[in-house]
Every structure is written in structure tokens, then in C-alpha cells.
LOFI-859621 format. One line per field, with one value per atom (N, C-alpha, C): residue number from 0; residue in one letter; atom name; y, z, x. Coordinates in steps of 0.05 Angstrom, whole numbers. Atoms other than C-alpha are relative to their C-alpha. Example, Ala and Ser with C-alpha at 12.3 -4.5 7.8 and 13.67 -1.06 7.14 Angstrom:
BEGIN
n = (0 0 0 1 1 1);
res = (a a a s s s);
atom = (N CA C N CA C);
yy = (-24 -90 24 -24 -21 22);
zz = (0 156 0 -1 143 14);
xx = (18 246 18 -16 273 -15);
This chain:
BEGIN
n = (0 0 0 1 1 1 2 2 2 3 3 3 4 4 4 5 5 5 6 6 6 7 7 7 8 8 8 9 9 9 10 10 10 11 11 11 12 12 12 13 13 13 14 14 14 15 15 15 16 16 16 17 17 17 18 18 18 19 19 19 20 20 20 21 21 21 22 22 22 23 23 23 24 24 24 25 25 25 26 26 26 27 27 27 28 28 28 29 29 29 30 30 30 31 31 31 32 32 32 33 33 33 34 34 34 35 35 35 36 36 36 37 37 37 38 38 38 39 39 39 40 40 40 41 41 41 42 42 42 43 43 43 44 44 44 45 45 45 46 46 46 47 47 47 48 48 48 49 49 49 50 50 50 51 51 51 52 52 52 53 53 53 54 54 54 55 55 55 56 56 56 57 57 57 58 58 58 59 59 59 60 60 60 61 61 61 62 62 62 63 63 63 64 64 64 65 65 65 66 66 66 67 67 67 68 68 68 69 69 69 70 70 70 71 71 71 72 72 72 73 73 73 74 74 74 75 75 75 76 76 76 77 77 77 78 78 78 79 79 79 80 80 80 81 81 81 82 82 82 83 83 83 84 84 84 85 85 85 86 86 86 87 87 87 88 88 88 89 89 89 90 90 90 91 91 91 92 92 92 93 93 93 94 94 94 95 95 95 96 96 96 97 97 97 98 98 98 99 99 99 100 100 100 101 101 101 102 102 102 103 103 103 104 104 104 105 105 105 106 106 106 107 107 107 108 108 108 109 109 109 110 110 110 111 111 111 112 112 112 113 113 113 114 114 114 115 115 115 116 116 116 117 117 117 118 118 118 119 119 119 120 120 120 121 121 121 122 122 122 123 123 123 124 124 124 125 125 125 126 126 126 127 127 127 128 128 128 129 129 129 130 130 130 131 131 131 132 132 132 133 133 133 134 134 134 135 135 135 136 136 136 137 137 137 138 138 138 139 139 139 140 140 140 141 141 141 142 142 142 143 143 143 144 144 144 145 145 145 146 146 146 147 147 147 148 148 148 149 149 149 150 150 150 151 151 151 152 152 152 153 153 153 154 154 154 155 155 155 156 156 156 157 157 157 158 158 158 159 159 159 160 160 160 161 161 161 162 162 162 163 163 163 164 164 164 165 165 165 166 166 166 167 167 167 168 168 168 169 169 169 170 170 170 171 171 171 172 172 172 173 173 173 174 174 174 175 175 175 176 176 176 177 177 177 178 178 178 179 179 179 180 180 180 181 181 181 182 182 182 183 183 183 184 184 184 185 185 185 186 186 186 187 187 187 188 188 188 189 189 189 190 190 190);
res = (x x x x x x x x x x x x x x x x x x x x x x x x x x x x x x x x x x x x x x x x x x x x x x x x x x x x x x x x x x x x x x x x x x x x x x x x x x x x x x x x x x x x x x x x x x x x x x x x x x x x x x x x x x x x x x x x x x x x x x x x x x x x x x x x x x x x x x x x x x x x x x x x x x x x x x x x x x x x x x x x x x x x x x x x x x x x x x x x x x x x x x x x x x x x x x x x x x x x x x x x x x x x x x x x x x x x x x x x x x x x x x x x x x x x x x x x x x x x x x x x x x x x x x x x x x x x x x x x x x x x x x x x x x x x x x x x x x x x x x x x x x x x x x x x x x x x x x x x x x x x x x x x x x x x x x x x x x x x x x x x x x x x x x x x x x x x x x x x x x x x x x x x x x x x x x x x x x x x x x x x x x x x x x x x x x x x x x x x x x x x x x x x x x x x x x x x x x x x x x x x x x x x x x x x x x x x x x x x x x x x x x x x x x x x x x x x x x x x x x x x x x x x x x x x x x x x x x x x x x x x x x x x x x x x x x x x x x x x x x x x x x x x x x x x x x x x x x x x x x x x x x x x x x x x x x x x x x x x x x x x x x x x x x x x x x x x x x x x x x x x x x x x x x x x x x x x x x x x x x x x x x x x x x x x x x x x x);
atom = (N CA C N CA C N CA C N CA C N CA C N CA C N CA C N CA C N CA C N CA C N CA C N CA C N CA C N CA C N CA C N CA C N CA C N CA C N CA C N CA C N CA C N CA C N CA C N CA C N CA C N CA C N CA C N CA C N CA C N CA C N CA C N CA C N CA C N CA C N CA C N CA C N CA C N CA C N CA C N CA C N CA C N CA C N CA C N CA C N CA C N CA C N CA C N CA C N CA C N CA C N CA C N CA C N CA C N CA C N CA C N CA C N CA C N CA C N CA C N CA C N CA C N CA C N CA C N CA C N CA C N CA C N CA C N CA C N CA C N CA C N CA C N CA C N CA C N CA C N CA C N CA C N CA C N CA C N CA C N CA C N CA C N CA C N CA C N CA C N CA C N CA C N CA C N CA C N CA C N CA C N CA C N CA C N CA C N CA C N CA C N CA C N CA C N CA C N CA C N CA C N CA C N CA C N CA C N CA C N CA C N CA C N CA C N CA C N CA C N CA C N CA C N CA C N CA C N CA C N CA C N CA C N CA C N CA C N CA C N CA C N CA C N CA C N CA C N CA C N CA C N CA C N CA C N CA C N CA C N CA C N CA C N CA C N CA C N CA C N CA C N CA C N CA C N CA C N CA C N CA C N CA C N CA C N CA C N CA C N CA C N CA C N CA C N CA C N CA C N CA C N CA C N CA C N CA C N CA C N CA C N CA C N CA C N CA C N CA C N CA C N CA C N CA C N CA C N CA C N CA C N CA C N CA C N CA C N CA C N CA C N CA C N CA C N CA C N CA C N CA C N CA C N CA C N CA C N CA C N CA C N CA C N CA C N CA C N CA C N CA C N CA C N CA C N CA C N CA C N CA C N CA C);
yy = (10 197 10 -1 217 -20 27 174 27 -19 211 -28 19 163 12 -6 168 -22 22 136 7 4 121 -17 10 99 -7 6 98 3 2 78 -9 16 42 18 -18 79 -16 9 74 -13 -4 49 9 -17 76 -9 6 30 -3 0 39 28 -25 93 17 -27 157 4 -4 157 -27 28 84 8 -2 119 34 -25 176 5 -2 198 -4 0 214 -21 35 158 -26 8 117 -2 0 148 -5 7 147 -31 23 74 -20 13 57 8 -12 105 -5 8 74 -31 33 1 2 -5 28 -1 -5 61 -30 26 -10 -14 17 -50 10 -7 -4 1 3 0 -19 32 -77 -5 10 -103 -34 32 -179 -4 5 -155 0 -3 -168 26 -19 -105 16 -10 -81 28 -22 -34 25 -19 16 9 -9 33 3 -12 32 21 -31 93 25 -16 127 22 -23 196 7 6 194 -25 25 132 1 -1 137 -22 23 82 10 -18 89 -30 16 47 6 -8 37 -25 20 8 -1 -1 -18 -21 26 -76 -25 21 -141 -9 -1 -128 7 -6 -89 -14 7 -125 -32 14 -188 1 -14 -155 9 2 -135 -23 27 -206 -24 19 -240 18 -4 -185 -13 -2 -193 -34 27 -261 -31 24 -303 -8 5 -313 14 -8 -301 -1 1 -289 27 -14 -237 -13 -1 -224 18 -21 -192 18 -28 -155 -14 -6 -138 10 -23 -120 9 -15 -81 7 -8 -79 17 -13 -31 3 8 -53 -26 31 -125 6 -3 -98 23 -18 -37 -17 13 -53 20 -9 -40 17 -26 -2 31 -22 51 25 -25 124 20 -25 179 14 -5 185 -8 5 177 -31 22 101 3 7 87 -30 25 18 -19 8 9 3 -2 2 -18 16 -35 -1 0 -53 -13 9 -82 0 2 -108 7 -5 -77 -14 28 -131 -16 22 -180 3 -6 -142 -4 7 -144 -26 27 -211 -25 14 -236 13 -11 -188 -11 23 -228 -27 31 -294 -8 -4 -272 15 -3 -249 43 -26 -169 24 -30 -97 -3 -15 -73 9 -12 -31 -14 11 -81 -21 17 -133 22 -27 -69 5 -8 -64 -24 21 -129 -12 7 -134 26 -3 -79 1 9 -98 -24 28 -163 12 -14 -120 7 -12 -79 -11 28 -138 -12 13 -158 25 -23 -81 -9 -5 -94 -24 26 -165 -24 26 -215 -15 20 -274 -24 22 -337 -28 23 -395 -23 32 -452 10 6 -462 18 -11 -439 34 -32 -364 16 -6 -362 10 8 -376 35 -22 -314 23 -30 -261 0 -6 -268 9 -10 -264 30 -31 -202 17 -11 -179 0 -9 -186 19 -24 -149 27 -24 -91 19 -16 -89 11 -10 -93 25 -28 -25 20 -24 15 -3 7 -20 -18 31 -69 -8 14 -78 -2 -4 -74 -34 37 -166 -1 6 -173 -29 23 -244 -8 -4 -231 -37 19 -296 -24 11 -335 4 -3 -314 -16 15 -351 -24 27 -414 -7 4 -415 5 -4 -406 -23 22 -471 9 -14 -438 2 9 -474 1 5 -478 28 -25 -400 15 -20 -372 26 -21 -307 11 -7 -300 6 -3 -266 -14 9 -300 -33);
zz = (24 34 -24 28 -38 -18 18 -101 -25 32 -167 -14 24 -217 -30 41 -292 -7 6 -312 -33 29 -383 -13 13 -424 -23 19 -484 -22 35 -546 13 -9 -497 -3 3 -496 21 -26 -440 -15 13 -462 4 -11 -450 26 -19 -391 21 -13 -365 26 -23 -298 -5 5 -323 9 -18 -271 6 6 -295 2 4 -316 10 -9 -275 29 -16 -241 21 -37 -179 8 -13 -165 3 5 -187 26 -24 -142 39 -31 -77 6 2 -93 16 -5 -102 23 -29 -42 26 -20 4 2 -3 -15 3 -7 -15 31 -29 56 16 -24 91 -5 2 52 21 -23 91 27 -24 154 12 -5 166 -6 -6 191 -17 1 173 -36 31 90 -7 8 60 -18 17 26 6 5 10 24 -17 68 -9 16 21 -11 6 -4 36 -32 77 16 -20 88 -21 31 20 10 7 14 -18 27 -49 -16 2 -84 -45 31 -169 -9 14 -213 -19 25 -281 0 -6 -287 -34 34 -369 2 7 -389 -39 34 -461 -8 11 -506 -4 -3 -516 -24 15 -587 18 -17 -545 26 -20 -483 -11 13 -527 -4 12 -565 24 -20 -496 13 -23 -463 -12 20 -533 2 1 -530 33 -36 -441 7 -8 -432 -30 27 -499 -6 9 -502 -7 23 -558 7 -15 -517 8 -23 -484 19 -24 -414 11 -9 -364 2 -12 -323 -10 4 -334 18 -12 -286 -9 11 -299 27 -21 -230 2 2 -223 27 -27 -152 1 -13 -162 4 -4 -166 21 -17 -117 34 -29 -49 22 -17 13 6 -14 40 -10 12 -8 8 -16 13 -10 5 -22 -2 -4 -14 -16 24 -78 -6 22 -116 -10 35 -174 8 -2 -165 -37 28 -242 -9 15 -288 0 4 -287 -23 29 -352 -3 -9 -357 -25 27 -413 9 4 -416 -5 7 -461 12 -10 -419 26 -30 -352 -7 5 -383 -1 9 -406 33 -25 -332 18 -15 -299 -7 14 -339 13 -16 -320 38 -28 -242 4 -11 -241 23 -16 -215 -23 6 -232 -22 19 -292 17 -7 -247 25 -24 -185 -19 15 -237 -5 6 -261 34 -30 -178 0 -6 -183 -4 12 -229 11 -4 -211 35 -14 -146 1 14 -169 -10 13 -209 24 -17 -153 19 -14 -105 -20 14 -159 2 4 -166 29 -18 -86 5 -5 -99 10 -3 -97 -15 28 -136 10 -13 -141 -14 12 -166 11 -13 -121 2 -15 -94 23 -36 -19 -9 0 -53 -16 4 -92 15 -14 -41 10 -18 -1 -11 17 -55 -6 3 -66 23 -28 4 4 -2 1 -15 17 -56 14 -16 -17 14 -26 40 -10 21 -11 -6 14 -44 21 -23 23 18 -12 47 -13 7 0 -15 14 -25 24 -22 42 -10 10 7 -25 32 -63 -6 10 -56 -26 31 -121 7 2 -132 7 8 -118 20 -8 -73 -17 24 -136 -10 5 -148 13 -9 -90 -11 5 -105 -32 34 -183 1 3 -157 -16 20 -204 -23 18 -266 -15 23 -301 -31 20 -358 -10 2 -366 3 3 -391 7 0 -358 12 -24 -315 23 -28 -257 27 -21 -220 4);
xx = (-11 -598 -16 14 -615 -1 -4 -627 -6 -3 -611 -11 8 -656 5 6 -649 -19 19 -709 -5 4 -721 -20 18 -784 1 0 -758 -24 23 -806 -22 30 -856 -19 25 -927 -17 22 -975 -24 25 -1051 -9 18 -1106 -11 12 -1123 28 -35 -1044 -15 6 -1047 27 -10 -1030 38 -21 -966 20 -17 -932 29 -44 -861 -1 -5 -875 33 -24 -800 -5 2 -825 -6 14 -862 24 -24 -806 28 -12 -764 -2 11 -804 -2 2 -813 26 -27 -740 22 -13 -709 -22 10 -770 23 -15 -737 35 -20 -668 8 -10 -675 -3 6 -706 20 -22 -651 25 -27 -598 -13 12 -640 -1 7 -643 18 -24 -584 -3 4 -622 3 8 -627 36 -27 -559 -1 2 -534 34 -26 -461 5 -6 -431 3 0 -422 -23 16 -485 -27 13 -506 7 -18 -457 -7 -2 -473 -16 15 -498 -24 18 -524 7 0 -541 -14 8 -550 -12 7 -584 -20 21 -618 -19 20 -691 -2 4 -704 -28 18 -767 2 -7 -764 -15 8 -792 9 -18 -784 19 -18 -750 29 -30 -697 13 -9 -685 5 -15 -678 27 -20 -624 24 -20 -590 14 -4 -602 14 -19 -566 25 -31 -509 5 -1 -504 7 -3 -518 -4 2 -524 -18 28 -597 -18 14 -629 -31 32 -697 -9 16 -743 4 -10 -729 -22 28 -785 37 -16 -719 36 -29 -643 17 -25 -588 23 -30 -523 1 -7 -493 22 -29 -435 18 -8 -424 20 -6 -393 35 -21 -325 11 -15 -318 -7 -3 -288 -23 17 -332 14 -18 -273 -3 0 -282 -27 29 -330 9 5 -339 -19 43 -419 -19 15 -432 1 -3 -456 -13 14 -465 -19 12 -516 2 0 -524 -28 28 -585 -15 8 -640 -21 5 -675 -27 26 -755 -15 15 -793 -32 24 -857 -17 14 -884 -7 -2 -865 -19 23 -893 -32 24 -955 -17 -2 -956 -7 -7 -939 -23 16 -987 -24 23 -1047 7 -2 -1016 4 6 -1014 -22 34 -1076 8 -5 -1045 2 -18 -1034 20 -17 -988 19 -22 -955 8 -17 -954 28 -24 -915 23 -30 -867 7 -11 -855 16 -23 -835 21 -33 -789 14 -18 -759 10 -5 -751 26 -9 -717 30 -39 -662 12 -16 -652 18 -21 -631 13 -21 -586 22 -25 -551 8 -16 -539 13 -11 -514 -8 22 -568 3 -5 -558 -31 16 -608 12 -5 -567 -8 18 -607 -27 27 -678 5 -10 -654 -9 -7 -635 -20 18 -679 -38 21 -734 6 -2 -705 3 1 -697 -23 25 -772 -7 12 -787 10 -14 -741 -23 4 -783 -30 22 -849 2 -5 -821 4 -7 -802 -23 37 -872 -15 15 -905 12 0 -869 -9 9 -897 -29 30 -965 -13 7 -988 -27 19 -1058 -6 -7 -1035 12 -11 -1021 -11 11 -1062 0 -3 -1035 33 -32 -959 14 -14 -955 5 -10 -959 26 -33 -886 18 -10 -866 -11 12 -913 15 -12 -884 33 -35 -806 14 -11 -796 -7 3 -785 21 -22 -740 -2 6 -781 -1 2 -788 31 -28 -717 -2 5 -706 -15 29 -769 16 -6 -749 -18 21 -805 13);
């Protein structure tokens, strides 16, 4: 299988204590076609039949600020807030029946700001928090929702299982995501 990424950085800027290779493509990509292949490999991960037969598999990754992903998350969803992550699924309407090799998944969208922000208050990595959100989108482009506790519970656990294929001693603090899944008070927090 391939993964055509369009990755996009936009206006963000690395620091000086950022790793050189944050919004580097490749990386990027090896990341998201390691977590792609296990989602289709694993009969037990829910994941649309169609992106389990696919050839090639598209999706664009945008990192941006929290002026702009505001501004998306008041046009998108009506709240006038920063958001760590963003999906745009382009899956929720095509039938499984459909094969031509190619999907489209959609975009996923990541406040910089915010990853930062969250990677201080879990006690991890810059770029393990940016794994995790986009992790998080990505089980939404293949149709992950968390409207309870229950699904929630299990799209994290998904999101462990994700990190741990391509980092297994890269935990930092990431089980704090499960322990803090009450996060009512945090509009938008993918955690």
C-alpha cells in the first residue's frame, strides 16, 4: 500500500529546542502508513472495508496555530475556541462497496500551540504529544467517534496501541491520557 501525504506547516516555526525533523514528510509518512498498515492488518481494530482493500490511501496532515484552528473550529463546529486536533473525514459518506484503489481519508489539522501546551501538562515529548493527536484524527478519518465514556475509553487504547508500534519506549507520560479521559471541562481536548 502507499500513502500520498500532503503535509503542511504552514506559519508554525520550530524552536530552537523543537527536533530538527518535527514536520519532516518522511517521517510523517512512515509514522502514518506504519499506523495505517496495523489498522488494516487487525481484523479486532475497526476500520472501513474500503480503506482495507485500497491501493493507495491520500490524507493531508496541517499543523497550524491556535489563531487558525480556532477560526476553523468556530467556522466547522461553532466554537469559538482553540482546539489541540481537527478532523475532515472524507470517508463518512462513501459506500464500502465502492474500489477503485485510491482514498481519499481527509485532513487532519493540529494546533501547535496547543501540542505544546499539553506536552508540559503530561509531562512528554513535543513530538510524542503531535503523535498523539494525530493519531486521534486519524481514527476519526477511519470513523472513530467518542460520544460516551465506553468509546472513548477504546479510542485511547487504540491510540496507545498506534504509538506503541512505532515508539515502544517513547511512553513519556502518555498513560495520563487514559487516566484524564474525563475531560469535560477541556473543550476540544482530544485527550
Amino acid at each position: 500500500m502507499e500513502l500520498d501525504l500532503a503535509l503542511d506547516a504552514g506559519t508554525v516555526h520550530l524552536n530552537r529546542r523543537d527536533p530538527p525533523d518535527l514536520f519532516d514528510p518522511r517521517v510523517w509518512e512512515t509514522t502514518l502508513l506504519t499506523w495505517i498498515e496495523r489498522v488494516r492488518q487487525d481484523a479486532a481494530i475497526s476500520c472501513p472495508a474500503l480503506v482495507r482493500r485500497a491501493e493507495e490511501i491520500s490524507l493531508g496532515l496541517r499543523f497550524t496555530d491556535d489563531a487558525s484552528i480556532c477560526e476553523l473550529n468556530g467556522t466547522w463546529r461553532q466554537r469559538q475556541e482553540p482546539t489541540d486536533v481537527l478532523s475532515f473525514a472524507a470517508l463518512e459518506d462513501a459506500p464500502d462497496w465502492l474500489d477503485d484503489g485510491s482514498v481519499e481519508l481527509g485532513d487532519i489539522v493540529i494546533s501547535l500551540d496547543t501540542a505544546r501546551r499539553q506536552a508540559l501538562e503530561h509531562n512528554h515529548s513535543l513530538k510524542r504529544e503531535l503523535q498523539w493527536l494525530a493519531s486521534h484524527g486519524l481514527l476519526h478519518l477511519l470513523g472513530w467517534d467518542h460520544p460516551n465514556d465506553a468509546r472513548l475509553e477504546e479510542m485511547l487504547a487504540c491510540q496507545d496501541h498506534l504509538l506503541n508500534t512505532i515508539s515502544p519506549s517513547d511512553t513519556g507520560n502518555v498513560l495520563s491520557h487514559e487516566e484524564e479521559s474525563d475531560n469535560s471541562d477541556v473543550p476540544g481536548d482530544a485527550h
